[in-house]
Every structure is written in C-alpha cells, then in structure tokens.
FISE-110438 format. One line per field, with one value per residue (C-alpha): residue number from 1; x, y, z; residue in one letter. Coordinates in nm, 4 decimals, decimal comma. Last residue first. Layout:
N
nr: (NUM  ...)
c1: (X  ...)
c2: (Y  ...)
c3: (Z  ...)
rest: (A  ...)
//
This chain:
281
nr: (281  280  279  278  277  276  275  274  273  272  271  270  269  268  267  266  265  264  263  262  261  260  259  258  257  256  255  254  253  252  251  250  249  248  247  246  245  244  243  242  241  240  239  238  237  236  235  234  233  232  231  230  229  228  227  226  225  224  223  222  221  220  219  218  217  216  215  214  213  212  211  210  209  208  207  206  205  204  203  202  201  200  199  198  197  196  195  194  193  192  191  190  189  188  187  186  185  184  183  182  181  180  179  178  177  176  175  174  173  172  171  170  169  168  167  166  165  164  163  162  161  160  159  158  157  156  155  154  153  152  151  150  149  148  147  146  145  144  143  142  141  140  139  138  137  136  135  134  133  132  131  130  129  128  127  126  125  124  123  122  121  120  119  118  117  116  115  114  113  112  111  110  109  108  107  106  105  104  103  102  101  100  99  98  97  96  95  94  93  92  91  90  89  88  87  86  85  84  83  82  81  80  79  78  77  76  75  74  73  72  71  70  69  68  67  66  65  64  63  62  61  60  59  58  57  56  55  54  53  52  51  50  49  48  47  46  45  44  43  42  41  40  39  38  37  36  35  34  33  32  31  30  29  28  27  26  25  24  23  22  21  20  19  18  17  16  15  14  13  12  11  10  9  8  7  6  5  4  3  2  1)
c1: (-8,6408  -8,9967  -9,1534  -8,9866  -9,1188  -9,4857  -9,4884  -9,4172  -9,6415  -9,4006  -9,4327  -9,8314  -9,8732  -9,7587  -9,8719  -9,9088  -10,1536  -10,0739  -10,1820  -9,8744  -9,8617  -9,9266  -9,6266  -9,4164  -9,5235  -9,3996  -9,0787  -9,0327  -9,1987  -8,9566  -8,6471  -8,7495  -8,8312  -8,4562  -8,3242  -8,4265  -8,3451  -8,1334  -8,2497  -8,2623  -8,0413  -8,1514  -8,4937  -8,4801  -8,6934  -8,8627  -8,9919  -9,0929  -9,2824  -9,0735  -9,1389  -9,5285  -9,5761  -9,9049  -9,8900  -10,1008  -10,1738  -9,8844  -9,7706  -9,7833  -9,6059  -9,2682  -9,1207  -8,7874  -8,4601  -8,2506  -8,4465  -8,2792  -7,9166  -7,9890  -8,2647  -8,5389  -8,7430  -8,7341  -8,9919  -9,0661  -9,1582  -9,0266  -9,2575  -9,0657  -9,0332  -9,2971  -9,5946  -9,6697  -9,9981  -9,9118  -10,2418  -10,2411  -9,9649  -9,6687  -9,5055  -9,4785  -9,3814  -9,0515  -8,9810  -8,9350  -8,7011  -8,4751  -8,3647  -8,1123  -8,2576  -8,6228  -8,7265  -9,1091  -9,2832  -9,6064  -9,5850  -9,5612  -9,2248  -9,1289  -8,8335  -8,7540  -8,9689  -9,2368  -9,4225  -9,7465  -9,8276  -10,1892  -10,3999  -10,0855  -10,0309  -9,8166  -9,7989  -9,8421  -9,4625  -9,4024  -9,0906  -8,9202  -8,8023  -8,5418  -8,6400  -8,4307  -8,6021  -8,5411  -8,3707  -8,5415  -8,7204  -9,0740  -8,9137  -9,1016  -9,3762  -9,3530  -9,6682  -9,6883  -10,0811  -10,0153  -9,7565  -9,7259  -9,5892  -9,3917  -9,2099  -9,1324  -8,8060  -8,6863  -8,7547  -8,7320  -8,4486  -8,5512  -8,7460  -9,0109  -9,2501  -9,6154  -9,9278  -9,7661  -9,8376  -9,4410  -9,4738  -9,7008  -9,4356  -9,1938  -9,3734  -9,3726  -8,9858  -8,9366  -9,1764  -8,9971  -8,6463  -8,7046  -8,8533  -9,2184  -9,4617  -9,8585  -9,9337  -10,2980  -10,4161  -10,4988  -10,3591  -10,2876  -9,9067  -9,9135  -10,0377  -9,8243  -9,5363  -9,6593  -9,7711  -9,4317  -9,1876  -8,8585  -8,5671  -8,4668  -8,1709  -8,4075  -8,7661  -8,8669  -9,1369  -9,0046  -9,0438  -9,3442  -9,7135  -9,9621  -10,3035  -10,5856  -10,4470  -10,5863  -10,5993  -10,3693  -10,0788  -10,1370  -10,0660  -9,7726  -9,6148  -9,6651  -9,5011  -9,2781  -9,0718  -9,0628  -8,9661  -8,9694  -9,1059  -9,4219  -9,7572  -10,0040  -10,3644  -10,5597  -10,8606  -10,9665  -10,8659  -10,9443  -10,9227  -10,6224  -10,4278  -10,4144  -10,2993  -10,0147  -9,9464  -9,9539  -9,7333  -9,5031  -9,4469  -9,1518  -8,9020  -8,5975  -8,6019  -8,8851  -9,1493  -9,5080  -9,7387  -10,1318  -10,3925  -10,7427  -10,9372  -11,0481  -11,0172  -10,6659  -10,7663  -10,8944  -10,4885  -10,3880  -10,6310  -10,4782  -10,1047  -10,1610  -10,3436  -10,2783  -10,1238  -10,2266  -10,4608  -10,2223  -10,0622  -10,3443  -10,5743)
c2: (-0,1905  -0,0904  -0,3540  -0,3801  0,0174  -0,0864  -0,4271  -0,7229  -1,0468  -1,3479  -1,3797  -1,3195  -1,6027  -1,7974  -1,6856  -2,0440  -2,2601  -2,6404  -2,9534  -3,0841  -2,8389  -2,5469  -2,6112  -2,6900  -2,3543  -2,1873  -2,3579  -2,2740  -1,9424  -1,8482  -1,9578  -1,8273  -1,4560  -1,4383  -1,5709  -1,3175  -1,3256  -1,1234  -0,7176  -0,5247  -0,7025  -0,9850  -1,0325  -1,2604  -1,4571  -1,2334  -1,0736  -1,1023  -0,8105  -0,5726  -0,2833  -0,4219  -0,2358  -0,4630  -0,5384  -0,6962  -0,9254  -0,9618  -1,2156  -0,9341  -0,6925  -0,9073  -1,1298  -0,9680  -1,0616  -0,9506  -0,6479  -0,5539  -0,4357  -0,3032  -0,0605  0,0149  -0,3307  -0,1817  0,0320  0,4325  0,5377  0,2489  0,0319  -0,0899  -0,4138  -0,5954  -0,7728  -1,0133  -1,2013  -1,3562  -1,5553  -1,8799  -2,0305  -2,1783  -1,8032  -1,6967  -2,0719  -2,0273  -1,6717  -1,7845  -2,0798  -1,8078  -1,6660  -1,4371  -1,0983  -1,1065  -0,7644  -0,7547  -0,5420  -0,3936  -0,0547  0,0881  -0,0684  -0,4108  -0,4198  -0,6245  -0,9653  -1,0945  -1,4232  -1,5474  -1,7051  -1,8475  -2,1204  -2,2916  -2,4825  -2,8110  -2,9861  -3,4191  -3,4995  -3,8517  -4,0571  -4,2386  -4,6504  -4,7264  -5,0896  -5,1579  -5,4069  -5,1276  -4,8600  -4,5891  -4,3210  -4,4000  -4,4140  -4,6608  -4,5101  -4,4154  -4,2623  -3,9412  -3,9140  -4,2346  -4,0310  -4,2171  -4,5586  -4,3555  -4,2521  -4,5607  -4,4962  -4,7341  -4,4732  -4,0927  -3,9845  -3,9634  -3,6812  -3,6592  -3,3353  -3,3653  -3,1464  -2,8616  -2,4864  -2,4229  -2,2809  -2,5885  -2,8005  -2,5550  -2,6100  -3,0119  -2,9787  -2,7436  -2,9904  -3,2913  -3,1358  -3,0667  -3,3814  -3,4856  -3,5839  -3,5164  -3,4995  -3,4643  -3,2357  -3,3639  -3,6997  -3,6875  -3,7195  -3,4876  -3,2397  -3,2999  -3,2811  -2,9751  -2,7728  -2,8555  -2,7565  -2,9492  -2,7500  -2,4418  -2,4723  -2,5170  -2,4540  -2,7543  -2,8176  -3,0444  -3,1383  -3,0660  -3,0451  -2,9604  -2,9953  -2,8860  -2,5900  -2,2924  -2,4294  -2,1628  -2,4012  -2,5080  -2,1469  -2,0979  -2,4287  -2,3199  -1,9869  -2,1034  -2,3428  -2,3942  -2,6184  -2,6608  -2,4107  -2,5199  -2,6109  -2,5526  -2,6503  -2,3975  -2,5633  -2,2500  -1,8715  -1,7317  -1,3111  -1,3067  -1,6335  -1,4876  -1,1485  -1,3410  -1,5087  -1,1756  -1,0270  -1,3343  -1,3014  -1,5671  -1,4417  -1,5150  -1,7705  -2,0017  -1,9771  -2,0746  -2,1452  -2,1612  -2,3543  -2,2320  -2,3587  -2,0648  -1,7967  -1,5682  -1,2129  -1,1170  -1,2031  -0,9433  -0,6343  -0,7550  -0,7312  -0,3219  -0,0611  -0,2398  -0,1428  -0,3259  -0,1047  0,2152  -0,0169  0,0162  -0,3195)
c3: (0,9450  0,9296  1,0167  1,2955  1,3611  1,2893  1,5180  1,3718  1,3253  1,3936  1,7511  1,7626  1,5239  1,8256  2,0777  2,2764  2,3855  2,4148  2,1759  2,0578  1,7612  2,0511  2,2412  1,8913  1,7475  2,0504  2,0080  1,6465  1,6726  1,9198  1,7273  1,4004  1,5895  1,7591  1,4489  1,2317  0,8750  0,7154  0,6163  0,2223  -0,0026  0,0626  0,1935  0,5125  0,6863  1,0040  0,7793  0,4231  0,3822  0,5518  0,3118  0,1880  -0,1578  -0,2840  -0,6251  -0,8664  -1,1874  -1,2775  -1,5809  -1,8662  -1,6333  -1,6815  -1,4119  -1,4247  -1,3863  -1,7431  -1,7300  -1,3901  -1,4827  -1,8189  -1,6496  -1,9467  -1,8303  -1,4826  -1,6029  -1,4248  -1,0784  -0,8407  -0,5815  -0,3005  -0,0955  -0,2992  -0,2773  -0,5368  -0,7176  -1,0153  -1,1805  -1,3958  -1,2766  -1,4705  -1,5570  -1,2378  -1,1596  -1,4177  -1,2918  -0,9443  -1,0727  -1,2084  -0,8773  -0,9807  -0,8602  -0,8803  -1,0244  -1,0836  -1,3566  -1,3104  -1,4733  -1,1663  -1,0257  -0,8841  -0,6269  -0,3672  -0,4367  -0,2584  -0,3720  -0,4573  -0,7576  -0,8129  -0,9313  -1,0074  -1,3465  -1,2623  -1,5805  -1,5379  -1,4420  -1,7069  -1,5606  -1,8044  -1,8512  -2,1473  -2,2668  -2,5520  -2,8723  -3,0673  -2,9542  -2,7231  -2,9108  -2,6984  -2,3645  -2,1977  -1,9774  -1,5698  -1,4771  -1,1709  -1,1010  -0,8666  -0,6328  -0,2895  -0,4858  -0,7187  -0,4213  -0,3238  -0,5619  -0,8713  -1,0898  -0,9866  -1,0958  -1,4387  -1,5914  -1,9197  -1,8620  -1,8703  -2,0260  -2,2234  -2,2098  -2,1865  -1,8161  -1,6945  -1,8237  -1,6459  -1,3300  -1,3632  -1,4283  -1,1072  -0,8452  -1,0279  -0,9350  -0,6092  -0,4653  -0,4377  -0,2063  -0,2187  0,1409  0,2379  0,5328  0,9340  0,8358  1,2074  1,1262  0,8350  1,0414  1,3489  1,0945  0,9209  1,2752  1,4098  1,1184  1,1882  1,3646  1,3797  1,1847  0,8849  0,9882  0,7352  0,4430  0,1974  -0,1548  -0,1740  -0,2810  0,0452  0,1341  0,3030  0,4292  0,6372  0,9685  1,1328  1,2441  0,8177  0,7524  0,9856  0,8552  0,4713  0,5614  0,8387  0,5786  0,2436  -0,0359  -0,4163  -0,5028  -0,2462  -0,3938  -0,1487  -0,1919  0,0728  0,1922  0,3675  0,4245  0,7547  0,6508  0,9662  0,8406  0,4652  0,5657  0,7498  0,4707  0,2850  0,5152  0,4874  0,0889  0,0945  -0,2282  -0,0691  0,0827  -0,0896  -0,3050  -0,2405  -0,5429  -0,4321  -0,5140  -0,4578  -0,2377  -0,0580  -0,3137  -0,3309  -0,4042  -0,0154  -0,0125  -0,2368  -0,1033  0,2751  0,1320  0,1114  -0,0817  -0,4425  -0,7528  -1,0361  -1,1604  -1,1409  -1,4628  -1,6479  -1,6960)
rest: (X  X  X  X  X  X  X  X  X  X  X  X  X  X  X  X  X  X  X  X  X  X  X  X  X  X  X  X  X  X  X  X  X  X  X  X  X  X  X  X  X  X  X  X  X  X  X  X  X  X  X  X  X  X  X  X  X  X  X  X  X  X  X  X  X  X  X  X  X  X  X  X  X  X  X  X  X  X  X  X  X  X  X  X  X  X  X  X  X  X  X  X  X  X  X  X  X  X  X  X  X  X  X  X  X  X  X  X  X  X  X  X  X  X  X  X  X  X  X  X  X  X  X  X  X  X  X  X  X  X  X  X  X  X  X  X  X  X  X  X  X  X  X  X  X  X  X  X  X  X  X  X  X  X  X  X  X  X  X  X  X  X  X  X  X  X  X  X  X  X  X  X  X  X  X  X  X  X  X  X  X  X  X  X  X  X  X  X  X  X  X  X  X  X  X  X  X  X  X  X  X  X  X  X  X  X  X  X  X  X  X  X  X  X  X  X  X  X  X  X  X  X  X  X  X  X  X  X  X  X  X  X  X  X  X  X  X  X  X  X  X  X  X  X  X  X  X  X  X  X  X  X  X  X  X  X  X  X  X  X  X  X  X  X  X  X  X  X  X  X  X  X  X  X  X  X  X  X  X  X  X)
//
C-alpha cells in the first residue's frame, strides 16, 4: 500500500470499512472519531461489539440509540456532566445488547496483552469483586512463583485484539502517520487491534516521524490502514488544541436522547450532526 492509498475521500469510505459485527475499539476525549460514528449510524451498521478505551460516552450511546450495537466492553459509558447515557442504560436495562463489565485498568492490561502478541495479562485489583462473577472469560490462578506452600491469588485478562481502531486524532500526514499528543493508551489499542482506521483534523505534506516534537506521539504508518481528513471530526466533544466541547449540543442530545430512550420521538441524531460552517469551526 502507498501512502496516497491510505488517504480516504471522507469518514463515509472509513466506516463502509468497518463490517457488521465486527469489534470495534472506541477511545475516549480526545481522540472520539464522531463523523465516523455518525457515518456509521447513516450506512446502518449491525451487531457492533464495542470495546471502549476504557470509557466513553455519546459515541457508544449514539450508536446503541441508533441500533447498531450488540454489545459493549467497558468500563463505563456516561455523558459526564450531562448526566447518564440514556440509550446505554435503557439498553442495558432491557437486555437490549450484552454487557461485558470491566474497569479501566483490565480494559488497558488486556489491550497491551493483545499489543505484545500474548494471550492474558496477570493484574490484581480485581479479586474479591462480583465482578468476576459477570466476567467468566476473566480466571483467577495461583501465582505460579509464589513461595512454597503461599497461596498468592492473580487475575488472568485473556488479550483484547480489536477488529478495528477507530479514533480521530489532530494531525496525521501522507505517509500515514498519526500524531496523538500524550495519550499513550491510544497508541497501545492501535497497536492491540488488528486494523487502524482514523480520521484526522488535518492531513500534512511530509512525515511527522522527521518532526522531533511529534515522533515521540505517533501511531506509526505501519499500524494505519487509512485516513479520512474530517476538520471537525470530533464535534461537539472536544479536540484539543483545535475547539472544546460543546455544551449547548451535549445538553440537547442528553435530554433528547432521554425522550426517545423512554420511548418518545425526538431529533436526536439531528442535534449532534453539524451543519457545514459548525463544522467548520
């Protein structure tokens, strides 16, 4: 693949990438690739698995309000100030998708298993919770190196190894490299899943991996398998440096979202889809 490969015409090309079924790895603030959630809602994907890294918020609860998601691996999906995410809650409620719990740090130390190419990852933290209980797939073993005749419980994480990637980032360039400011833990699921699919802010002539300010953050081409330049592409969250978040939108959509969660008609998904010049800002 050449790098003018990986650029795409828009965040419609990335998500008519993204199979029904498929599992997908959702980052959080500030990397949340709304345009191609939106993108996602319009084509009517299905039986979405969504991992979430570690948490989210209107883009797993906008997908599930648009009956895209079977289920969902997190640590939390919540509007924040706004309030709780209606279409998750009701969903989870009505057993309407499946709920496979976690907390933060076993959604990051199953993704870097699934980074280093191995099948589990040791934590504690876990042990004595009822979350074991809801998580079956997650086995607790004695701690092979303990001292004789000690009993030293551990958690085993089976790998998490995404399907896909899909985040937004502010910068990438042609040659296919992503620049993701200091948010390490996006780089860790890029590398975890099997396919990196990003839009992007702005596409640069040149490679970041040249600027000494940038190579240090990068998800490198290698991981990438396209680009779509989407300027606003998060909105209405926010994508630092380049606009905040936009309380005006998160507030509607959270009470419209609740009318229509508990079994009204709202717009909804109108609220958060901008018009050219919001885009734009």
């Amino acid at each position: 693949m050449t790098p003018t490969d990986l650029i795409l015409a828009g965040p419609e090309a990335l998500a008519a990438r993204i199979p029904d079924g498929a599992s997908v790895a959702l980052m959080k603030e500030p990397h949340v690739p709304m345009a191609a959630i939106r993108a996602l809602i319009a084509r009517g994907a299905k039986d979405l698995h969504l991992v979430t890294v570690p948490t989210s918020s209107l883009a797993a609860d906008a997908l599930i309000g648009a009956g895209c998601v079977a289920t969902v691996e997190t640590s939390g999906v919540s509007l924040g100030e706004h309030g709780p995410a209606p279409f998750f809650v009701e969903a989870v409620k009505a057993g309407a998708i499946a709920l496979k719990d976690a907390t933060c740090p076993a959604v990051h130390s199953a993704l870097l298993a699934g980074m280093k190419g191995v099948p589990f990852m040791p934590m504690r933290g876990v042990i004595g919770s009822d979350l074991l209980a809801a998580r079956p797939d997650w086995k607790v073993i004695d701690n092979p190196f303990a001292p004789e005749g000690e009993r030293d419980p551990i958690l085993l994480l089976p790998a998490l190894t995404p399907d896909v990637a899909l985040l937004h980032v502010p910068l990438a360039d042609a040659e296919g490299n992503l620049w993701i400011g200091d948010r390490h833990e996006t780089k860790i699921a890029a590398q975890a899943a099997r396919r990196v699919l990003a839009t992007a802010e702005r596409i640069v002539e040149g490679d970041l991996r040249h600027d000494p300010d940038k190579a240090p953050n990068l998800i490198r081409a290698i991981h990438v398998e396209a680009i779509a330049e989407a300027p606003g592409g998060a909105w209405p969250l926010a994508a630092p440096p380049d606009y905040g978040a936009d309380h005006d939108a998160l507030r509607a959509y959270a009470a419209a979202a609740r009318e229509t969660a508990k079994g009204g008609a709202s717009d909804w998904l109108e609220i958060i889809t901008p018009r050219p010049a919001k885009a734009a800002e």
